[in-house]
ROKE-26031 format. One line per 5 residues: number of its first residue (from 1); their letters; for each residue x, y, z of C-alpha. Coordinates in pm, 1 decimal, padded with zeros to 6 digits. Example, Ala and Ser with C-alpha at 12.3 -4.5 7.8 and 13.67 -1.06 7.14 Angstrom:
2
1 = as = 01230.0 -00450.0 00780.0 ~ 01367.0 -00106.0 00714.0 $
This chain:
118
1 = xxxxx = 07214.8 -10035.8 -20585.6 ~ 07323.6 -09684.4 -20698.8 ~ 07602.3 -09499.1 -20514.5 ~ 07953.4 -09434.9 -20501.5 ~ 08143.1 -09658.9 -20269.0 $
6 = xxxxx = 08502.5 -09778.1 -20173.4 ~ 08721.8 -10010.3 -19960.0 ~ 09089.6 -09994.2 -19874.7 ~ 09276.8 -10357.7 -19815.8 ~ 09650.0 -10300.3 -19692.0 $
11 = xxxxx = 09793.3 -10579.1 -19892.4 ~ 10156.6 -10573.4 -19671.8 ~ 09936.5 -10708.7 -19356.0 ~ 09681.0 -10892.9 -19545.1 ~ 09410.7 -10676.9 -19387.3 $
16 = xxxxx = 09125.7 -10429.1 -19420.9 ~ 09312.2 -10073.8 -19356.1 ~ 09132.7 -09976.3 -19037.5 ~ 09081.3 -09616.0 -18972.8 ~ 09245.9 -09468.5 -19269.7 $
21 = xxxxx = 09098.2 -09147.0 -19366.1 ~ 08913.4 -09048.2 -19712.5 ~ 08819.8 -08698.2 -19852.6 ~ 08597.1 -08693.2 -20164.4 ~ 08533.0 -08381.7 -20353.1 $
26 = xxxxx = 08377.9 -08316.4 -20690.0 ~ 08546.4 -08107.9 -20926.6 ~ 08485.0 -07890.7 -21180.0 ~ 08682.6 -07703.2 -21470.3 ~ 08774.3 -07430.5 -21214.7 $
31 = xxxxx = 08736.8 -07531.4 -20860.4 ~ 08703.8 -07863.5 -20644.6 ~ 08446.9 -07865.3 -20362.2 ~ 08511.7 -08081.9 -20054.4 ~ 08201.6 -08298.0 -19987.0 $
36 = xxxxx = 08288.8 -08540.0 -19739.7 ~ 08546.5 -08670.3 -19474.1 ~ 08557.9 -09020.2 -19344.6 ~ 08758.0 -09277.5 -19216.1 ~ 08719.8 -09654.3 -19268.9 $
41 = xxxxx = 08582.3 -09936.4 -19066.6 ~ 08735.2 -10266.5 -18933.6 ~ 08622.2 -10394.5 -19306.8 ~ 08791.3 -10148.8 -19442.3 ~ 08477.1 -09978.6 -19572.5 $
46 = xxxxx = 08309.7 -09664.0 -19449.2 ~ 08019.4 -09705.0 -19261.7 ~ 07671.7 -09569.3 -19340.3 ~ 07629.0 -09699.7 -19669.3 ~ 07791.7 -09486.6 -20033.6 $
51 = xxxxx = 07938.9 -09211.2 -19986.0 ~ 07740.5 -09032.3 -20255.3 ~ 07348.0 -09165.3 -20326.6 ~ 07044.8 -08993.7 -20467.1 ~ 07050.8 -08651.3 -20521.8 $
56 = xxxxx = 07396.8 -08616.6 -20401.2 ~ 07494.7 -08857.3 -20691.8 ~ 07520.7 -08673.7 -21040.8 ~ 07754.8 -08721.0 -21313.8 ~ 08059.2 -08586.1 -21316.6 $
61 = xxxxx = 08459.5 -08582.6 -21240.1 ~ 08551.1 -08644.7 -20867.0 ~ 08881.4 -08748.3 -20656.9 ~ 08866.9 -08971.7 -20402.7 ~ 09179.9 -08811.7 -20163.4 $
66 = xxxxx = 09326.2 -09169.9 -19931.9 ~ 09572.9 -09034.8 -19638.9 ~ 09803.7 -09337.7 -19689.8 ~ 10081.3 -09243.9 -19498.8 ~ 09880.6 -09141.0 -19197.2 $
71 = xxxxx = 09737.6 -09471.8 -19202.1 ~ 10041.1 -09673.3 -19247.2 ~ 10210.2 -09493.5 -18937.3 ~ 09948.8 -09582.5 -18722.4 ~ 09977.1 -09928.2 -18846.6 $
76 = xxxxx = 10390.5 -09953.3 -18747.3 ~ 10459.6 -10006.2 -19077.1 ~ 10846.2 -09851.3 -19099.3 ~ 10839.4 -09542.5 -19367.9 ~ 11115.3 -09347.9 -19490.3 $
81 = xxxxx = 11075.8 -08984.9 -19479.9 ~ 10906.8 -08842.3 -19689.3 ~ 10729.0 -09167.7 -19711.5 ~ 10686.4 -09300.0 -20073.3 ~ 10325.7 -09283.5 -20108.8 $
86 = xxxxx = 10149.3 -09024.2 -19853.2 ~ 09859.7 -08873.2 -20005.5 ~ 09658.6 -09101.7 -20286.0 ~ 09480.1 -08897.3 -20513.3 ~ 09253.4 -09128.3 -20730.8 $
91 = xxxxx = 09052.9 -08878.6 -20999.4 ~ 08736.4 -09078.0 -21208.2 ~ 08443.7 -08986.5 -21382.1 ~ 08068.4 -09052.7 -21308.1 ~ 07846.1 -09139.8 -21657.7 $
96 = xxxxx = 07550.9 -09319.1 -21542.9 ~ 07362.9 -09175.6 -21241.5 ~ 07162.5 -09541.6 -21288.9 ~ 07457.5 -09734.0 -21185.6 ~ 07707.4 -09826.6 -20881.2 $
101 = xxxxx = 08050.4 -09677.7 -20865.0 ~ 08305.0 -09870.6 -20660.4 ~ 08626.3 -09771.9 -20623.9 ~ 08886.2 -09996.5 -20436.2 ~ 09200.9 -09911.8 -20296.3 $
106 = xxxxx = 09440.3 -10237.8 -20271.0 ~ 09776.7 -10072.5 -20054.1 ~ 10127.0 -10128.1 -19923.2 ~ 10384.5 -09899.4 -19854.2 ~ 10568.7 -09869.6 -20193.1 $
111 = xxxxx = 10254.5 -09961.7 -20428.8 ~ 09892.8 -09916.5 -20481.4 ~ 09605.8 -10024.4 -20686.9 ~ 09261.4 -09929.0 -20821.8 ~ 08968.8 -10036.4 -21023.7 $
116 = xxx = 08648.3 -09997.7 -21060.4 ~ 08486.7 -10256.4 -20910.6 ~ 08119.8 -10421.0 -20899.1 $
């Protein structure tokens, strides 16, 4: 498989993070163009397969945008204010058009984590 996909595991609850809203947009050396919107699933994964596949997928520098502290509100979790950790910004590059890009997001209210993953 080909693609760009991610998941989003709130590791405070132990749980997928449900309905927590994405934003990916490609960049470029002078602008950054909004390409999608979406929001995960009960597997913390957004539905309808990568987010970016065949012709949409090129090589290139994009940021995957998480909306961590609108998530974590909904969730109960208590936040200061300003929360710690709000909006995620999580900038990579795409080499290989040939291969799959995952990109994980492992969160909790005062930390996060990424790789890429398989």
């Amino acid at each position: 498989m080909t693609g760009l996909t991610t998941h989003v595991l709130d590791t405070a609850r132990g749980t997928p993070a449900q309905g927590l809203r994405i934003d990916l947009y490609r960049l470029s050396s002078d602008s950054r163009e909004k390409l999608t919107s979406v929001a995960t699933n009960a597997d913390g994964r957004v539905d309808g397969g990568p987010m970016l596949i065949d012709e949409s997928f090129v090589a290139g520098e994009y940021e995957l945008v998480f909306h961590a502290g609108e998530y974590l509100r909904t969730t109960g979790q208590a936040l200061p204010e300003p929360a710690f950790l709000d909006v995620i910004p999580i900038r990579f590059g795409i080499a290989d058009t040939t291969a799959h890009y995952h990109v994980p997001l492992l969160l909790s209210p005062y930390g996060y984590s990424t790789y890429r993953g398989s």
